[in-house]
C-alpha positions as CSV (number, residue, x, y, z in Angstrom):
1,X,-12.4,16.3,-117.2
2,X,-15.2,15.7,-114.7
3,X,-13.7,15.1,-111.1
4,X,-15.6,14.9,-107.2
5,X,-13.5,17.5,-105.5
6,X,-13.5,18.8,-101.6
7,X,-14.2,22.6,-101.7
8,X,-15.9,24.8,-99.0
9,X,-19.7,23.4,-99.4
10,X,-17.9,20.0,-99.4
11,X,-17.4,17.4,-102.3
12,X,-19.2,18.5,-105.9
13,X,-18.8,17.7,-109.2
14,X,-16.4,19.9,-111.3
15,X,-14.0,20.0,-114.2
16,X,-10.3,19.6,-114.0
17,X,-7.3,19.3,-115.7
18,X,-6.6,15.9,-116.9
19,X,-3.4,13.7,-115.5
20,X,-0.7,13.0,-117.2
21,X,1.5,10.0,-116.2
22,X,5.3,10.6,-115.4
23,X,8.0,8.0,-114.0
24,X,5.9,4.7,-113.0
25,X,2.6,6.2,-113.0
26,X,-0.4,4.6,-115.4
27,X,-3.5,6.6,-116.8
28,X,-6.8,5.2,-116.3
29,X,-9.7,5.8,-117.8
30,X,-12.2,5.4,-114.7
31,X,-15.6,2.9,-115.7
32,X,-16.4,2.6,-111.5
33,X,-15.5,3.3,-108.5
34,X,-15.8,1.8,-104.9
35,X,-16.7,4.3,-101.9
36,X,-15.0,3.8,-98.3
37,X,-15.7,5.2,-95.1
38,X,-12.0,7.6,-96.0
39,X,-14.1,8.8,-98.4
40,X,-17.1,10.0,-96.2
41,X,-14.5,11.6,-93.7
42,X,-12.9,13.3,-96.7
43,X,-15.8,15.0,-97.9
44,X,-16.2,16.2,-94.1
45,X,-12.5,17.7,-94.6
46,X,-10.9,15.2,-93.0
47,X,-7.4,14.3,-94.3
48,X,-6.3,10.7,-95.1
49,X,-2.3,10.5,-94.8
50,X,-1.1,12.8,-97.1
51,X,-4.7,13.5,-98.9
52,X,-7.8,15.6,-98.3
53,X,-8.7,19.5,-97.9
54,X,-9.7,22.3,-100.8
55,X,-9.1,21.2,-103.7
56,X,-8.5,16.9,-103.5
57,X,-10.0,14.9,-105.8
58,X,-11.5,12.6,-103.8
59,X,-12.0,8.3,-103.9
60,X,-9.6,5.6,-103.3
61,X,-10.7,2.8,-105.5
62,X,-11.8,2.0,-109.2
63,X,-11.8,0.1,-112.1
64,X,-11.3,0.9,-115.6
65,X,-9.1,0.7,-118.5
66,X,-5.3,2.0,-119.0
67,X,-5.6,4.7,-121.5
68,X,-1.4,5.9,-121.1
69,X,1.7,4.8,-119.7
70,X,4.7,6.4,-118.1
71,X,8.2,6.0,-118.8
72,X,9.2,4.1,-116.4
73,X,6.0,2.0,-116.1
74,X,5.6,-1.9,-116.7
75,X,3.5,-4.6,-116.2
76,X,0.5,-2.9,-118.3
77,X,-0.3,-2.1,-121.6
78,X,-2.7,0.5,-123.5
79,X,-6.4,-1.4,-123.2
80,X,-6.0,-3.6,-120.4
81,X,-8.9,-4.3,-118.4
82,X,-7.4,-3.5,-114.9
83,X,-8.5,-2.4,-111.4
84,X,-6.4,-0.7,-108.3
85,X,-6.4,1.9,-105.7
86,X,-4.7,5.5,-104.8
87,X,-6.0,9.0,-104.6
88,X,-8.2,10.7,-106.9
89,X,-10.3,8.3,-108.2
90,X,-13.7,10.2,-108.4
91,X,-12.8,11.4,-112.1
92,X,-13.0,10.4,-115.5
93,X,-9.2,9.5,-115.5
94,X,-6.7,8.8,-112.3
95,X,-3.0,8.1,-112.2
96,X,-2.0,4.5,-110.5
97,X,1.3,3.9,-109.8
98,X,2.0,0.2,-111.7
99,X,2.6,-2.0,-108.6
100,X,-0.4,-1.0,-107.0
101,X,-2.8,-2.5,-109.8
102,X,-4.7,-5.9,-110.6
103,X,-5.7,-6.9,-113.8
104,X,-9.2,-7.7,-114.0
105,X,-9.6,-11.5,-114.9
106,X,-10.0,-12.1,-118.3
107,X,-11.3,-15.8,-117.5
108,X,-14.5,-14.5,-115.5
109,X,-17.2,-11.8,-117.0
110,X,-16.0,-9.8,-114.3
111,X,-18.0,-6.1,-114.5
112,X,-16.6,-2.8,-113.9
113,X,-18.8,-2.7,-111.0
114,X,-17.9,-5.8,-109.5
115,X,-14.2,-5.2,-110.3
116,X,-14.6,-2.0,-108.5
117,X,-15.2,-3.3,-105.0
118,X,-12.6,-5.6,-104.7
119,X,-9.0,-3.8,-104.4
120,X,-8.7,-1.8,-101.1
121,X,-10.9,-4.8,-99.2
122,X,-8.7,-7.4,-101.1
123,X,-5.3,-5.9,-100.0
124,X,-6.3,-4.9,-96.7
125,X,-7.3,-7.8,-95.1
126,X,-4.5,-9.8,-97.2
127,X,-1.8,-7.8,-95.2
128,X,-4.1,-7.6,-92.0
129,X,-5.2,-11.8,-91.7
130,X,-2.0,-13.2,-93.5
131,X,1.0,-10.9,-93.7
132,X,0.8,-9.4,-90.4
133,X,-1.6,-11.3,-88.5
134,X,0.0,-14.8,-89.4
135,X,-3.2,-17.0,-89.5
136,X,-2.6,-20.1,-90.0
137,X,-5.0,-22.9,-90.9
138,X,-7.2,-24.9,-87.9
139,X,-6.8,-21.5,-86.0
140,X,-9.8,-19.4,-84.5
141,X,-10.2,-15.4,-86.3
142,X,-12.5,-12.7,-85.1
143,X,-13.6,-10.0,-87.1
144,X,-14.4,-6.9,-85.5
145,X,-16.7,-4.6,-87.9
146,X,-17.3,-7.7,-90.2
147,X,-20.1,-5.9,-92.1
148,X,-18.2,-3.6,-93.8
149,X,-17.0,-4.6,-97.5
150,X,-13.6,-5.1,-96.1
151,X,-15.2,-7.2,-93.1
152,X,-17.0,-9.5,-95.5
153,X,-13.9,-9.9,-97.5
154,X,-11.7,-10.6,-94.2
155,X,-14.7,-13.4,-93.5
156,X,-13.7,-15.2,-96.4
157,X,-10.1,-14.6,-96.9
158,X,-10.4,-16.4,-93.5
159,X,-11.9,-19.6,-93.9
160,X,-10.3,-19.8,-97.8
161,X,-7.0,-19.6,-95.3
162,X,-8.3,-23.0,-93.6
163,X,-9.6,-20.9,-90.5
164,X,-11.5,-23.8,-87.5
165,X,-13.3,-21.0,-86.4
166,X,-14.4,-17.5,-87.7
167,X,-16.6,-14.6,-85.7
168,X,-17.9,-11.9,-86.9
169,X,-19.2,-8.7,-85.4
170,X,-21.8,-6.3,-86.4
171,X,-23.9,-4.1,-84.2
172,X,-26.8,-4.2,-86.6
173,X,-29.2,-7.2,-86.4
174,X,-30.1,-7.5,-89.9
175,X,-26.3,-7.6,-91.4
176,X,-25.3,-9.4,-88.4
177,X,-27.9,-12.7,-89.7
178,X,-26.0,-12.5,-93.1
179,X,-22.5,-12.8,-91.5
180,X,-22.7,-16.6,-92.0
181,X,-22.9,-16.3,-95.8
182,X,-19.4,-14.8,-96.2
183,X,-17.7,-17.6,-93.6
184,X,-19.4,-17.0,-90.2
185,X,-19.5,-19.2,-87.9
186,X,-21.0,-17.2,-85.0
187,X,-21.5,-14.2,-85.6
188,X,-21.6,-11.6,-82.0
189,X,-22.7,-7.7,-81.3
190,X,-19.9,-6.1,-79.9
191,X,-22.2,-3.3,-77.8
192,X,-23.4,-6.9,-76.1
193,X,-21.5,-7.0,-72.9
194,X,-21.8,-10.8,-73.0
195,X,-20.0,-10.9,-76.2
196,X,-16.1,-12.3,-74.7
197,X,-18.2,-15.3,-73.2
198,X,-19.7,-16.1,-76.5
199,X,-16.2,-16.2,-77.7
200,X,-14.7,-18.0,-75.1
201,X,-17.6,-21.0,-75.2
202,X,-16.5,-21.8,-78.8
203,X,-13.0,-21.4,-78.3
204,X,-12.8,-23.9,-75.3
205,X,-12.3,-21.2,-72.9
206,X,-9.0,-19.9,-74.4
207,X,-9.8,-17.1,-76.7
208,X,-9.3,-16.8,-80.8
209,X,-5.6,-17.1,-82.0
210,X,-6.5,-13.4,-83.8
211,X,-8.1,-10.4,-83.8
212,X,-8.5,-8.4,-87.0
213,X,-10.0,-4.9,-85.2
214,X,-11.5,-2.3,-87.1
215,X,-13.5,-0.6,-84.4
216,X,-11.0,0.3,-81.3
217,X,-11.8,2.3,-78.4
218,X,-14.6,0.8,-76.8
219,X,-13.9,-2.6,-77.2
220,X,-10.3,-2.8,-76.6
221,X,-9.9,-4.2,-73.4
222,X,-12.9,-6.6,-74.2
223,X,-10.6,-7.8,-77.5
224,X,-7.6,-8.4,-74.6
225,X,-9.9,-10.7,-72.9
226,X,-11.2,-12.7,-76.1
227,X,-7.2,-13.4,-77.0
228,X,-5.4,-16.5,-76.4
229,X,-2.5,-16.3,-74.7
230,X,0.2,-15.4,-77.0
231,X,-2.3,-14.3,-79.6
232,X,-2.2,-11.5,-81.9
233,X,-4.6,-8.6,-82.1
234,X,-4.0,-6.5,-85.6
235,X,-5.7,-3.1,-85.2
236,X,-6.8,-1.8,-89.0
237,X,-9.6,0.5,-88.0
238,X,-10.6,2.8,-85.5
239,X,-14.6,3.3,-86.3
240,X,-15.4,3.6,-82.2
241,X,-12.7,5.9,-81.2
242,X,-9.0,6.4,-81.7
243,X,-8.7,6.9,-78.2
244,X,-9.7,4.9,-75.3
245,X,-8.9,2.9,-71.8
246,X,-6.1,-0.1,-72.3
247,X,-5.4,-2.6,-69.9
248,X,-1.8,-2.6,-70.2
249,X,-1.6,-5.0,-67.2
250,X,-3.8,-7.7,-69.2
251,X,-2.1,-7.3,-72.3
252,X,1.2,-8.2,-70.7
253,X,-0.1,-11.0,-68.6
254,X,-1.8,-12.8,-71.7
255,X,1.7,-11.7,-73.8
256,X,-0.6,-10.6,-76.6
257,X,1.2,-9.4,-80.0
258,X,-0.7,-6.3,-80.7
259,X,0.2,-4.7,-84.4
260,X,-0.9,-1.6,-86.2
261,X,-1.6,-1.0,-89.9
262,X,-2.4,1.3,-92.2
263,X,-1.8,2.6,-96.0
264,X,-1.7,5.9,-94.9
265,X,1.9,6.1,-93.8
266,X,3.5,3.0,-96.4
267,X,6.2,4.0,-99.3
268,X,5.1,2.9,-102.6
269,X,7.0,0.0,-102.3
270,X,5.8,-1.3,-99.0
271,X,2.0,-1.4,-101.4
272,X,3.6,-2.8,-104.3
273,X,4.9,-5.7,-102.4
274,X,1.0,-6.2,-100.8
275,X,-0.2,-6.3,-104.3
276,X,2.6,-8.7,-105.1
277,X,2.1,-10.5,-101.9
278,X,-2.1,-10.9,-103.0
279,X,-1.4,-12.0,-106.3
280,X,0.7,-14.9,-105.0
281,X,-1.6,-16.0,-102.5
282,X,-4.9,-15.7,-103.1
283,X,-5.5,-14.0,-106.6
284,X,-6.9,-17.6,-107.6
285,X,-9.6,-17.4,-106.1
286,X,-10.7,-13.9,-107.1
287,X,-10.1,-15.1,-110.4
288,X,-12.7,-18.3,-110.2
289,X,-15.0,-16.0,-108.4
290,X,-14.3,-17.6,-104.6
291,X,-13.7,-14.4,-103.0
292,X,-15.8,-11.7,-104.0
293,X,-17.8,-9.0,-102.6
294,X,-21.6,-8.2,-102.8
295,X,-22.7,-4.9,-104.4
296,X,-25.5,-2.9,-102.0
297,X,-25.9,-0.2,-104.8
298,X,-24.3,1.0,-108.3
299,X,-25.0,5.1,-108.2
300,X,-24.1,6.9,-112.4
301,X,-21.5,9.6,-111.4
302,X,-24.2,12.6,-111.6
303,X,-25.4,11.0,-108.7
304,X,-22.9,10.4,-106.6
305,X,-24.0,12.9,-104.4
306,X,-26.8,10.0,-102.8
307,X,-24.4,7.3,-102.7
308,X,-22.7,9.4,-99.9
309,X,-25.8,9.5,-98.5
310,X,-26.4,6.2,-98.5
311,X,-23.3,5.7,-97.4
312,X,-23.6,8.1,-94.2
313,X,-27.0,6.2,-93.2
314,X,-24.7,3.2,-92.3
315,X,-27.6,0.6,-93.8
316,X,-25.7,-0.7,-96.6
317,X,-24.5,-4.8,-96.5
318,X,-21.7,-4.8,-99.0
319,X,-20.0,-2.0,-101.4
320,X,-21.6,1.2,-102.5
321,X,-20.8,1.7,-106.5
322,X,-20.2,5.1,-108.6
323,X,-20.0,4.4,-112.3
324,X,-18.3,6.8,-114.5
Protein backbone atom coordinates (compact mmCIF):
# COMPACT_ATOMS: atom_id res chain seq x y z
CA UNK A 1 0.00 0.00 0.00
CA UNK A 2 0.86 3.74 -0.44
CA UNK A 3 2.14 5.28 2.94
CA UNK A 4 4.11 9.06 3.83
CA UNK A 5 7.10 7.72 5.55
CA UNK A 6 10.33 9.65 7.32
CA UNK A 7 13.48 8.52 5.48
CA UNK A 8 16.81 10.42 4.98
CA UNK A 9 15.46 13.25 2.32
CA UNK A 10 12.53 13.46 4.90
CA UNK A 11 8.80 12.32 4.36
CA UNK A 12 7.84 10.75 0.68
CA UNK A 13 5.49 8.70 -0.66
CA UNK A 14 6.24 4.93 -0.75
CA UNK A 15 4.75 1.52 -0.62
CA UNK A 16 4.37 -0.69 2.41
CA UNK A 17 3.23 -3.53 3.78
CA UNK A 18 -0.27 -3.45 4.77
CA UNK A 19 -1.48 -3.75 8.65
CA UNK A 20 -3.09 -6.40 9.96
CA UNK A 21 -5.16 -5.92 13.17
CA UNK A 22 -4.28 -8.18 16.27
CA UNK A 23 -5.86 -8.02 19.99
CA UNK A 24 -8.09 -4.71 20.09
CA UNK A 25 -6.74 -3.11 17.04
CA UNK A 26 -9.32 -2.05 13.98
CA UNK A 27 -8.21 -1.69 10.22
CA UNK A 28 -9.15 1.37 8.45
CA UNK A 29 -9.32 2.10 5.24
CA UNK A 30 -8.03 5.90 5.25
CA UNK A 31 -10.63 8.46 2.97
CA UNK A 32 -8.71 11.83 4.81
CA UNK A 33 -6.50 12.83 6.94
CA UNK A 34 -5.94 15.89 9.32
CA UNK A 35 -2.22 17.41 9.51
CA UNK A 36 -0.81 18.77 12.97
CA UNK A 37 2.11 20.73 13.85
CA UNK A 38 3.64 16.78 15.30
CA UNK A 39 3.46 16.11 12.01
CA UNK A 40 5.64 19.04 10.62
CA UNK A 41 8.25 18.23 13.41
CA UNK A 42 8.08 14.62 12.37
CA UNK A 43 9.05 15.07 8.91
CA UNK A 44 12.04 17.24 10.38
CA UNK A 45 13.02 13.86 12.45
CA UNK A 46 11.62 14.85 15.40
CA UNK A 47 10.15 12.06 17.58
CA UNK A 48 6.63 12.28 19.11
CA UNK A 49 6.51 9.95 22.32
CA UNK A 50 7.23 6.82 21.18
CA UNK A 51 6.92 7.69 17.21
CA UNK A 52 9.11 9.26 14.54
CA UNK A 53 12.69 8.56 12.79
CA UNK A 54 13.54 6.26 9.43
CA UNK A 55 11.12 4.49 8.60
CA UNK A 56 7.55 5.86 10.60
CA UNK A 57 4.68 6.23 8.85
CA UNK A 58 3.79 9.42 9.63
CA UNK A 59 0.06 11.40 10.57
CA UNK A 60 -1.95 11.38 13.64
CA UNK A 61 -5.51 11.73 12.48
CA UNK A 62 -8.06 10.45 9.82
CA UNK A 63 -11.16 9.41 8.81
CA UNK A 64 -12.32 6.49 6.88
CA UNK A 65 -14.05 3.30 6.89
CA UNK A 66 -13.30 -0.03 9.05
CA UNK A 67 -12.34 -2.48 6.54
CA UNK A 68 -11.17 -5.54 9.59
CA UNK A 69 -11.44 -6.20 13.04
CA UNK A 70 -9.30 -7.82 15.72
CA UNK A 71 -10.03 -10.43 18.05
CA UNK A 72 -10.45 -8.71 20.83
CA UNK A 73 -12.06 -5.58 19.24
CA UNK A 74 -15.64 -4.13 19.90
CA UNK A 75 -17.65 -1.33 19.51
CA UNK A 76 -17.23 -1.40 15.53
CA UNK A 77 -18.25 -3.39 12.73
CA UNK A 78 -16.95 -3.95 9.00
CA UNK A 79 -18.36 -0.59 7.04
CA UNK A 80 -18.77 1.73 9.63
CA UNK A 81 -18.25 5.25 8.81
CA UNK A 82 -15.77 6.19 11.69
CA UNK A 83 -13.01 8.66 12.49
CA UNK A 84 -9.99 8.55 15.21
CA UNK A 85 -6.39 9.18 15.92
CA UNK A 86 -2.93 7.21 16.46
CA UNK A 87 0.14 6.77 14.44
CA UNK A 88 0.50 6.04 10.93
CA UNK A 89 -2.20 7.54 9.43
CA UNK A 90 -0.61 8.91 6.09
CA UNK A 91 -1.50 5.48 4.31
CA UNK A 92 -4.13 3.88 2.55
CA UNK A 93 -4.96 1.72 5.67
CA UNK A 94 -3.94 2.43 9.61
CA UNK A 95 -4.60 0.27 12.68
CA UNK A 96 -6.77 2.21 15.62
CA UNK A 97 -7.08 0.69 18.69
CA UNK A 98 -11.23 0.54 19.34
CA UNK A 99 -11.50 3.04 22.27
CA UNK A 100 -9.68 5.56 20.60
CA UNK A 101 -12.43 6.01 17.69
CA UNK A 102 -15.62 8.12 16.96
CA UNK A 103 -18.17 7.07 14.69
CA UNK A 104 -18.93 9.60 12.21
CA UNK A 105 -22.54 10.87 12.66
CA UNK A 106 -24.91 9.17 10.63
CA UNK A 107 -27.60 12.13 11.33
CA UNK A 108 -25.36 14.91 9.60
CA UNK A 109 -23.77 14.65 5.83
CA UNK A 110 -20.70 14.76 7.65
CA UNK A 111 -17.65 14.47 4.74
CA UNK A 112 -14.48 12.57 5.06
CA UNK A 113 -12.87 15.85 5.12
CA UNK A 114 -14.75 17.46 7.63
CA UNK A 115 -14.75 14.30 9.72
CA UNK A 116 -11.03 14.33 9.40
CA UNK A 117 -10.35 17.53 11.36
CA UNK A 118 -12.20 16.90 14.30
CA UNK A 119 -10.59 14.03 16.59
CA UNK A 120 -7.15 15.12 17.99
CA UNK A 121 -8.71 18.94 18.44
CA UNK A 122 -11.95 17.32 19.86
CA UNK A 123 -10.14 15.28 22.55
CA UNK A 124 -7.56 17.55 23.30
CA UNK A 125 -9.15 20.41 24.40
CA UNK A 126 -11.99 18.03 26.05
CA UNK A 127 -9.30 16.73 28.51
CA UNK A 128 -7.50 20.24 28.54
CA UNK A 129 -10.87 22.82 29.26
CA UNK A 130 -13.07 20.11 31.16
CA UNK A 131 -11.27 17.05 32.53
CA UNK A 132 -8.26 18.69 33.79
CA UNK A 133 -8.82 22.31 33.65
CA UNK A 134 -12.32 22.09 35.55
CA UNK A 135 -14.15 25.00 33.77
CA UNK A 136 -17.11 25.50 34.97
CA UNK A 137 -19.94 27.62 33.57
CA UNK A 138 -19.99 31.80 34.30
CA UNK A 139 -16.11 31.38 34.51
CA UNK A 140 -13.48 33.49 32.40
CA UNK A 141 -10.97 31.05 29.78
CA UNK A 142 -8.03 32.16 27.85
CA UNK A 143 -6.74 30.54 25.05
CA UNK A 144 -3.24 30.79 24.27
CA UNK A 145 -2.48 29.92 20.47
CA UNK A 146 -6.28 30.11 19.66
CA UNK A 147 -5.78 29.98 15.93
CA UNK A 148 -4.70 26.76 15.64
CA UNK A 149 -7.45 23.98 14.78
CA UNK A 150 -7.29 22.86 18.27
CA UNK A 151 -7.45 26.70 19.45
CA UNK A 152 -10.60 27.29 17.48
CA UNK A 153 -12.11 24.10 18.79
CA UNK A 154 -11.00 25.04 22.56
CA UNK A 155 -12.94 28.59 21.61
CA UNK A 156 -16.02 26.80 21.30
CA UNK A 157 -15.86 23.89 23.58
CA UNK A 158 -15.62 27.01 25.87
CA UNK A 159 -18.52 28.97 25.53
CA UNK A 160 -20.78 25.49 24.62
CA UNK A 161 -19.35 24.82 28.44
CA UNK A 162 -21.27 28.20 29.58
CA UNK A 163 -17.88 30.17 29.62
CA UNK A 164 -18.76 34.41 30.91
CA UNK A 165 -15.75 35.23 29.26
CA UNK A 166 -13.50 33.71 26.56
CA UNK A 167 -9.93 35.26 25.04
CA UNK A 168 -8.18 34.32 22.51
CA UNK A 169 -4.62 34.80 21.37
CA UNK A 170 -3.08 34.88 17.96
CA UNK A 171 0.02 36.80 16.93
CA UNK A 172 -1.27 37.20 13.48
CA UNK A 173 -3.68 40.13 12.72
CA UNK A 174 -5.73 38.62 10.22
CA UNK A 175 -6.67 35.21 12.19
CA UNK A 176 -6.68 37.22 15.23
CA UNK A 177 -10.11 39.41 13.67
CA UNK A 178 -11.70 35.94 13.07
CA UNK A 179 -11.27 34.79 16.72
CA UNK A 180 -14.80 36.10 17.51
CA UNK A 181 -16.48 33.72 15.13
CA UNK A 182 -15.48 30.56 17.03
CA UNK A 183 -16.54 32.24 20.71
CA UNK A 184 -14.19 35.22 21.22
CA UNK A 185 -14.92 37.63 23.15
CA UNK A 186 -11.69 39.66 23.05
CA UNK A 187 -9.42 38.46 21.30
CA UNK A 188 -5.30 39.66 22.41
CA UNK A 189 -1.60 39.34 20.72
CA UNK A 190 0.46 37.71 23.10
CA UNK A 191 4.00 39.41 21.56
CA UNK A 192 1.84 42.75 22.82
CA UNK A 193 3.41 43.56 26.16
CA UNK A 194 0.05 45.27 27.10
CA UNK A 195 -1.72 42.05 26.73
CA UNK A 196 -2.20 41.01 30.89
CA UNK A 197 -3.93 44.56 31.25
CA UNK A 198 -6.30 43.78 28.52
CA UNK A 199 -7.11 40.75 30.52
CA UNK A 200 -7.31 42.09 33.68
CA UNK A 201 -9.92 45.18 32.40
CA UNK A 202 -12.43 42.50 31.44
CA UNK A 203 -11.92 40.40 34.23
CA UNK A 204 -12.44 43.11 36.91
CA UNK A 205 -8.92 43.29 37.77
CA UNK A 206 -8.65 39.64 38.96
CA UNK A 207 -7.50 37.57 36.11
CA UNK A 208 -9.40 34.49 34.04
CA UNK A 209 -10.33 31.37 36.30
CA UNK A 210 -8.11 29.34 33.31
CA UNK A 211 -5.49 29.21 31.13
CA UNK A 212 -5.39 26.59 28.39
CA UNK A 213 -1.51 27.29 27.11
CA UNK A 214 -0.24 26.06 24.04
CA UNK A 215 2.71 28.39 23.55
CA UNK A 216 4.95 28.37 26.84
CA UNK A 217 8.20 29.90 27.27
CA UNK A 218 7.83 33.43 26.55
CA UNK A 219 4.71 34.08 28.02
CA UNK A 220 4.81 32.12 31.06
CA UNK A 221 5.28 34.47 33.69
CA UNK A 222 2.84 36.91 31.80
CA UNK A 223 0.04 33.76 32.01
CA UNK A 224 0.98 33.91 36.15
CA UNK A 225 -0.08 37.44 36.08
CA UNK A 226 -3.36 37.05 33.94
CA UNK A 227 -4.48 34.12 36.67
CA UNK A 228 -6.90 34.53 39.43
CA UNK A 229 -5.91 33.65 42.51
CA UNK A 230 -6.35 30.07 42.92
CA UNK A 231 -6.81 29.62 39.17
CA UNK A 232 -5.60 26.95 37.03
CA UNK A 233 -3.10 27.21 34.17
CA UNK A 234 -3.16 23.74 31.86
CA UNK A 235 -0.05 23.78 29.77
CA UNK A 236 -0.88 21.59 26.38
CA UNK A 237 1.67 23.09 24.05
CA UNK A 238 4.91 24.44 23.99
CA UNK A 239 5.04 26.38 20.35
CA UNK A 240 7.44 29.36 21.89
CA UNK A 241 9.84 27.29 23.75
CA UNK A 242 9.93 24.29 26.15
CA UNK A 243 12.24 26.13 28.22
CA UNK A 244 12.01 29.52 29.73
CA UNK A 245 12.14 32.00 32.96
CA UNK A 246 9.28 30.99 35.81
CA UNK A 247 8.31 33.06 38.55
CA UNK A 248 8.11 30.57 41.12
CA UNK A 249 7.65 33.26 43.75
CA UNK A 250 4.37 34.56 41.80
CA UNK A 251 3.02 31.34 41.18
CA UNK A 252 3.01 30.49 44.83
CA UNK A 253 1.72 33.78 46.06
CA UNK A 254 -1.40 33.67 43.58
CA UNK A 255 -1.59 29.64 44.68
CA UNK A 256 -2.02 28.88 40.96
CA UNK A 257 -2.87 25.08 40.00
CA UNK A 258 -0.53 24.63 37.14
CA UNK A 259 -1.14 21.09 35.15
CA UNK A 260 0.62 19.38 32.28
CA UNK A 261 -0.77 17.24 29.42
CA UNK A 262 0.01 15.41 26.82
CA UNK A 263 -0.86 11.99 24.61
CA UNK A 264 2.50 11.34 24.27
CA UNK A 265 3.15 9.57 27.51
CA UNK A 266 -0.86 8.12 28.24
CA UNK A 267 -1.57 4.15 28.33
CA UNK A 268 -4.17 3.22 25.98
CA UNK A 269 -6.57 3.32 28.50
CA UNK A 270 -5.92 6.72 29.96
CA UNK A 271 -7.18 7.73 25.78
CA UNK A 272 -9.91 5.41 25.76
CA UNK A 273 -11.45 6.93 28.81
CA UNK A 274 -10.96 10.70 26.97
CA UNK A 275 -12.78 9.30 24.05
CA UNK A 276 -15.38 7.95 26.47
CA UNK A 277 -15.22 11.06 28.57
CA UNK A 278 -15.99 13.28 24.88
CA UNK A 279 -18.72 11.09 23.89
CA UNK A 280 -20.59 11.75 27.19
CA UNK A 281 -20.10 15.29 27.24
CA UNK A 282 -20.15 17.00 24.32
CA UNK A 283 -20.48 14.45 21.33
CA UNK A 284 -24.10 16.17 20.89
CA UNK A 285 -23.07 18.81 19.67
CA UNK A 286 -20.55 17.47 17.03
CA UNK A 287 -23.34 15.52 16.02
CA UNK A 288 -25.85 18.60 15.24
CA UNK A 289 -22.94 20.35 13.75
CA UNK A 290 -22.35 22.92 17.00
CA UNK A 291 -18.83 22.26 17.30
CA UNK A 292 -16.95 21.95 14.23
CA UNK A 293 -13.86 23.09 12.68
CA UNK A 294 -13.28 25.09 9.46
CA UNK A 295 -11.25 23.47 6.63
CA UNK A 296 -8.21 26.08 5.18
CA UNK A 297 -7.32 23.44 2.42
CA UNK A 298 -8.19 19.70 1.25
CA UNK A 299 -4.65 18.53 -0.55
CA UNK A 300 -5.25 14.58 -2.93
CA UNK A 301 -2.56 12.38 -1.28
CA UNK A 302 -0.07 12.81 -4.38
CA UNK A 303 0.17 16.14 -3.16
CA UNK A 304 0.63 16.00 0.17
CA UNK A 305 4.02 17.16 -0.19
CA UNK A 306 2.37 21.25 -0.49
CA UNK A 307 0.11 20.72 2.27
CA UNK A 308 3.31 20.55 4.49
CA UNK A 309 4.19 23.43 2.89
CA UNK A 310 1.38 25.17 3.53
CA UNK A 311 1.46 24.04 6.70
CA UNK A 312 5.18 25.34 7.44
CA UNK A 313 4.23 28.99 6.09
CA UNK A 314 2.02 29.17 9.31
CA UNK A 315 -0.87 31.22 7.20
CA UNK A 316 -3.47 28.73 7.44
CA UNK A 317 -7.02 29.63 9.72
CA UNK A 318 -8.39 26.23 10.41
CA UNK A 319 -7.26 22.49 9.37
CA UNK A 320 -5.10 21.49 6.51
CA UNK A 321 -6.72 18.24 4.73
CA UNK A 322 -4.94 15.16 2.76
CA UNK A 323 -7.49 12.95 1.12
CA UNK A 324 -6.57 9.45 0.34
Amino acid sequence: MKAFVYGADGGAITDVAKPSPTGTQVLIRVRACGLNRADLGMTKGHVHGSAGGAGTVLGMEWAGEVAEIGPDASGVKVGDRVMGSGGAAFAEYTLADHGRIFHVPSSSNMSWEEAATLPVAITTMHNALVTNGGLQQGQSVLIQGASSGVGLMALQIAKFKGAKTVIGSSTDAARRGRLHEFGADLAIDSRDPGWVDQVLKVTDGQGVDLIIDQISGPVANQNLKATKVMGRIVNVGRLGGTHGDFNFDLHAARRIHYIGVTFRTRSPQEIRDIFSAVRADIWPAVESGKLKLPIDKVFAFAEIGKAFERMEANQHLGKIVVTM
